[in-house]
N, C-alpha and C positions, 0 to 999 in steps of 0.2 A: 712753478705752476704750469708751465707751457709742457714742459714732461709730462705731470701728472694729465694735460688735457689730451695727451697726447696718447696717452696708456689708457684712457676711456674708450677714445675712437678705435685702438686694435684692437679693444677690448669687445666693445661694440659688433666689431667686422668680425671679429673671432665670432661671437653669438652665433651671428646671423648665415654665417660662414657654417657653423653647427647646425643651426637649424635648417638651412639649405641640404645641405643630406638627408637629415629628416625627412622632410619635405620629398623632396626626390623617391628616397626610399617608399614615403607613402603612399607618391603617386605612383611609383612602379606597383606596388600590391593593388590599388584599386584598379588599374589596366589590368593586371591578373586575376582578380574577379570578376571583371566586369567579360573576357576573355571566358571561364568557367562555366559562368553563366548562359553565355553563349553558345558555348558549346552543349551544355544539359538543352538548352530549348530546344535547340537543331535535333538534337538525338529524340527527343521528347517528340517532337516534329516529326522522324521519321521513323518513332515506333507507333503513333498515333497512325500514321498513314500504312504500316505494315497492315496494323488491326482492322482498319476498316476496308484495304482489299481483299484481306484473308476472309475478311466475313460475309465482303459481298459477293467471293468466289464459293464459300458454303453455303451460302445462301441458293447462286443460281443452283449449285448442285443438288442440291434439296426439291427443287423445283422442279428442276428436269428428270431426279427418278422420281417423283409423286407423280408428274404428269405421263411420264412413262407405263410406272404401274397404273393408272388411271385408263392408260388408254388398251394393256394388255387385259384389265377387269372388264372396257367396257367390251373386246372383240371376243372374248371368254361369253359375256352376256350374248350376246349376237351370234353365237354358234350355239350354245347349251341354255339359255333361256336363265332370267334370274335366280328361280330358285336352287337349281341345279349348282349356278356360277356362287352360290350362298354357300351350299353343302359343301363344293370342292374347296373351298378358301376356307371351311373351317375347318374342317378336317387334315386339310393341310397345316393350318395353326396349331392343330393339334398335334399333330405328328414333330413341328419342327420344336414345341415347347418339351418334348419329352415327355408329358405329363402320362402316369401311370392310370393306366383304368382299368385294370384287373389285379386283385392283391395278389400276391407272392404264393401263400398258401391259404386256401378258405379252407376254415374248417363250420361244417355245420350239423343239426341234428335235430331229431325230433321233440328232443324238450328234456330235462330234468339230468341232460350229463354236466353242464355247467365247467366243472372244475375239470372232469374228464376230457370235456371238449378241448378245454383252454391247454392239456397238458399234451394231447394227442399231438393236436398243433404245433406246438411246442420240439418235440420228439419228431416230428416230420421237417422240419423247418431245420435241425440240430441233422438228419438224414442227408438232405437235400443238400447242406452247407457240405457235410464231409463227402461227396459226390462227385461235387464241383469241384472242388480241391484247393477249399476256400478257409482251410485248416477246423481247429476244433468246436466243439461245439460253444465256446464262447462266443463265437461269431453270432449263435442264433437269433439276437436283438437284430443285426444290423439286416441290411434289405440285402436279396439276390438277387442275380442281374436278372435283366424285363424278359429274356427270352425264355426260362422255367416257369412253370403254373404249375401248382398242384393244389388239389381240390380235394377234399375229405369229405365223404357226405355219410353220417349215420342214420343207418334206413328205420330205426328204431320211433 
């Protein structure tokens, strides 16, 4: 019987002996999480803080050309008068968007060629294209560059 109480208690100590690894083992993975963890925050930390100098450095810079341009529009007004300082900024807008304001080819006419009109047009624009050297007259859909105008007018 004293054997047998005997092989309980190493039997016992064995367990606990097991379990103490365990144990161990478990706590080394939660220090490495908790470690992980820590480390995401920090990072989190200092991408948070990237974001909000980047922004308040775009920020000022936004600020300073508005106020800049602000202040080049108002000495513009003070030498050439409002309306003028109106017309040169738009026109300048206009200039920098590219926007076309005269079509490529007009054709126009006194009334009743319709189809004529449309084909003349057509046959000048298909001219104009093999000119340039902008190959065949497949091209004639597409636009030609802004520095050509031609104008068709029938006096009829």
């Amino acid at each position: 019987r004293q054997a047998q109480d005997e092989r309980i208690v190493m039997e016992k100590s064995k367990g606990v002996a097991d379990a103490q690894a365990a144990l161990a083992s478990s706590e080394v993975g939660v220090t490495i999480k908790g470690n992980l963890a820590a480390a995401r925050k920090r990072e989190a930390d200092g991408e948070s803080y990237y974001l909000e100098n980047v922004g308040k450095a775009k920020g000022a810079e936004v600020r300073a050309i508005g106020e800049a341009k602000a202040a080049g529009y108002q000495k513009q007004v003070d030498a050439l008068g409002q309306q003028a300082t109106a017309v040169v900024n738009a026109l300048q807008a206009i200039a920098e968007s590219k926007t076309r304001l005269v079509p490529d080819v007009l054709v126009t006419g006194g009334g009743g060629g319709g189809a004529f009109e449309g084909l003349a047009g057509a046959l000048i624009k298909a001219v104009q294209v093999n000119k340039l050297g902008a190959g065949s007259p497949s091209h004639v859909g597409e636009a030609a560059p802004a520095s050509k105008s031609t104008s068709v007018t029938n006096g009829s």
